[in-house]
Every structure is written in C-alpha cells, then in structure tokens.
C-alpha angles and dihedrals in degrees: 000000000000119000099355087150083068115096091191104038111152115148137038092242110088101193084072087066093047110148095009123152107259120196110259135167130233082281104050094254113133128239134186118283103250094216087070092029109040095182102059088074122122092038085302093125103173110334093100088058097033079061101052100043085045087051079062095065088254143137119240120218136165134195112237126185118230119257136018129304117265096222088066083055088061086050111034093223112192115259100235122246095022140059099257128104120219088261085066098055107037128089101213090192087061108084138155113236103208098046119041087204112099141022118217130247145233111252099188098063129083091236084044089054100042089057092057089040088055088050106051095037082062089054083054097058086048093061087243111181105185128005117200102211112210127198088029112094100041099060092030108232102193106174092044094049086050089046088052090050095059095044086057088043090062102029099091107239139077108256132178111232116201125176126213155227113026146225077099100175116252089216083078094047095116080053107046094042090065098038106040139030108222129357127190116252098198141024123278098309108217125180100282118112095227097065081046098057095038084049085067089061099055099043095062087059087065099034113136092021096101122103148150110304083011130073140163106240114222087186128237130326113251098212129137126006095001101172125042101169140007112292143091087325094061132228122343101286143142112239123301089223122122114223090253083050100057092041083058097042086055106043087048092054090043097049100042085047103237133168113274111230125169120223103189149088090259099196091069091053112142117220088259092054091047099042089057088047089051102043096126091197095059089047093049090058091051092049097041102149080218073082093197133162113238112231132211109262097175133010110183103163111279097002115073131169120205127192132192127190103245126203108277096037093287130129145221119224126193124197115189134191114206098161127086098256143047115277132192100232124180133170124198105242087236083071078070100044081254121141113161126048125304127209110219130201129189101237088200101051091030082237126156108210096191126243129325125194109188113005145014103217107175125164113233134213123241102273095003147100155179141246120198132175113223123195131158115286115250095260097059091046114105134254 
C-alpha cells in the first residue's frame, strides 16, 4: 500500500516526509524499500512477494502516485528503454497537494509516455496483477490516465488499472470506462454515517455506468477492527457501524455492483464481521455473471429502492432507510418489467418469503435495509 518506497515511513501524513530520500533505481523508478521489504533485496523489488502471494492462489497489487519522484528531477535519471531523461518528461506545474513526492508528467508527449511505459514495464517484472493509481482521478488527469493505459496495453502482461481518489467527475464517464477498470466515485469512506449516506448520493449519478472489465468503486468496507494505530484512520477502534448500518453499506456494494474491498485487520474479525464478509448469497448478487449494473427505481427522499437484472431472468432489489426512523416501503413489481408472480428470498436471513404477485411492501429499520432475490414462482416457470 501507500509510500513503500519510504524507508522511514512512520505516519499517515506524507508532508512529514517531505524531501526524504525514497528508494529509486538507476532510472528514477521507485522500488520497495528493502528494511520494510526484506526480499526485495539484490534489485528483486517485489517479485519474491509477488510469488508467494501468487503460490496462495492470490492475486498481487500495489498502490503507485502519479507522476515521477521528484528526487529523479534533481537528478535527471534516464527513463529506461528510450533516449529521455526524467526532465523531459515531468511537468513540474502539475503537483499533488496532499504528498510532496511526485510531479506529474506530460502524458502527451513521447518522453511523458516512455516514463509510464518504464514503469509499468517494472510492475511487470514484478508479476503485478493489479496497480491502484492515486492523485490521478480528482483532479482528472485524462491524458495521463490515457498514457498509463497504454503502458498497461504493451507491457505484456494483464494488469488491473484503478483510478483514485473520487470524486472522479461523471462528466468523464465515456473516457474513464475504456481506459480504466475501476475508478473511485467518492473520497476515502470511514465508519461515520454521514459519509454513508452522502455515498448514496454519488453513486446514483453513476448508476448504470458499470460493465464487464469497468466498474464504479465505492471504496473499502470499514468493518471490524478498523484502526490499529494512530493515523488517518483514526484511533484503534472497531467500526463505528451500527449493525443496520453495515447491513446497508453491504447491500448497497452488492447490488451496485462494486468492487469488494476489505478495509480491516481481518484476523480480529468477530463472528458477526465475519458472517456479513461469507454470505454467499450477497456475494452472489455482487458477482452475478449477468454482470449488470443495479439502477435507482425510487428515490423519495431518504427512502430509495434499487434494482439490478440478475443471471436466469431474476433480480436483485434493494430497499434503503436513510431517515432516522423506521418506514413502511413498497414498489409495484411492474416498476421491475415484471408481470407473474415472483418468488422472493431474504438474501440476508436465507429466508424464503413466499410469492408475491403485484408488490413487495416491507417496513425498514433507521439506517437499514433489506436485499431480497426475486425469480419467477414455480407455477409461472416454463416447461
């Protein structure tokens, strides 16, 4: 994750690292600093750990800034594989307010290419599967994202491209669907109800954008034991969420769909954590190979149902209770395109709730919601 190219990385805060000396090789790129990542040692940056997360049956990914350091500008390292030096390529007016460590580059340019294409071309080595690029989406870079999308294209190898932070503007949604995979719609989410029920609003601006290869990012899932030392996070702490508010967080990521990523220290996980994380039939929703994006039906101030097409012509339906007290919401099943009989299972009781013929009306908790499957009841199926 964030600065390993920072031997003496100690807070969450980069400014206080302003000027250090990152860990660079003979062509500015940086590599792991090899007193936090021993095996890196001997030019091996992180294909030894890329290999032994990959001998788990894993996938291996690293978060990267934009740009190029700052301390190869001062010393106008060569950009590997090409004739251009790492003055040719910067663009020293380009900066990223919160971390003194890059400039950015010109992406339009053939010097400002070679440098991503020596970059990612060093990921490759290193048997990266997926690279989550910061300081790129907010402000919205568009010709180096498009720089680090060809880079990936000619690298050799399948890699993964996600774009942060959010909020990445939805005017550049044609753009960012072809040249990344997933791109986050909103700034860092922590447990605190108000960045929940903002997120609601972000995410139906995007609704519908979602696809195979590209997908909105809602960001990780603070659960658990969120905090494990002073930082951004916070103090050491379990999750803020209330139950209802978990249950809400998580039906909203399955349903969109949006990436699941887990923002915890997962070995202090309590049976309740771990029994949200393992319901196979929320996960189910969020991996349908249907791979469809869910939409907004109704939106009636603080009380919004969301619907997404499922595989075998079934659907997914969200109910979600943004107010402060419990409220009695219903949806005629035409809403859906539906017209016979559906039978309806909570996904979160594993709870089938019989058939229903015209409406789902359910009453749902502050803060809460529900998730339900719907297919057509036995007696409508085909023979």
């Amino acid at each position: 994750d964030f600065r390993w190219y920072d031997p003496g990385a100690n807070s969450s805060d980069p400014k206080a690292r302003a000027g250090a000396d990152l860990t660079k090789d003979q062509f500015g790129r940086l590599t792991p600093a090899t007193n936090r990542f021993p095996s890196a040692a001997d030019n091996k940056g992180f294909k030894p750990l890329a290999d032994k997360i990959h001998a788990m049956g894993l996938k291996f990914g690293i978060h990267v800034m934009r740009g190029i350091p700052r301390k190869s500008l001062e010393e106008n390292t060569p950009i590997e594989g090409s004739p251009f030096h790492a003055t040719d390529a910067a663009n020293t007016n380009s900066i990223c307010v919160w971390n003194p460590d890059m400039f950015g580059v010109n992406g339009t340019t053939p010097a400002g290419q070679a440098w991503y294409d020596s970059i990612v071309r060093q990921y490759a080595s290193w048997d990266v599967d997926y690279i989550k690029v910061d300081d790129l989406s907010r402000p919205y870079y568009a010709d180096e994202i498009e720089a680090i999308h060809r880079a990936i294209q000619k690298c050799g190898r399948p890699m993964i491209l996600s774009t942060s932070p959010g909020d990445t503007p939805i005017a550049q949604s044609e753009h960012i669907k072809v040249n990344a995979n997933l791109w986050r719609v909103s700034d860092d989410i922590w447990d605190r109800w108000p960045l929940l029920n903002h997120q609601f609003d972000l995410l139906a601006r995007w609704q519908g954008q979602g696809g195979p290869d590209h997908w909105p990012d809602s960001d990780m899932i603070p659960f658990g034991h969120v905090a494990i030392r002073s930082g951004a996070a916070g103090p050491d702490r379990w999750t803020r969420f209330t139950h209802n508010e978990q249950i809400t967080f998580f039906s909203m990521w399955a349903i969109l769909p949006s990436p699941l990523m887990l923002g915890m220290n997962l070995p202090d996980n309590d049976d309740w954590t771990t029994s949200i994380l393992t319901n196979d039939e929320i996960l189910a929703i969020n991996q349908d190979p249907f791979a469809a994006p869910a939409h907004l039906l109704t939106d009636q101030g603080p009380y919004e149902i969301w619907s997404k097409r499922l595989a075998n012509n079934s659907y997914a339906v969200g109910f979600f209770n943004r107010s402060q007290a419990p409220k009695e919401m219903n949806i005629d099943l035409t809403r859906l395109g539906i017209s016979h009989p559906q039978s309806v299972r909570d996904v979160w009781l594993h709870q089938d709730l019989g058939t229903h013929e015209k409406e789902l009306r359910f009453t749902i908790p502050s803060h809460g919601a529900m998730l339900l499957r719907l297919s057509a009841s036995a007696s409508t199926q085909p023979n």
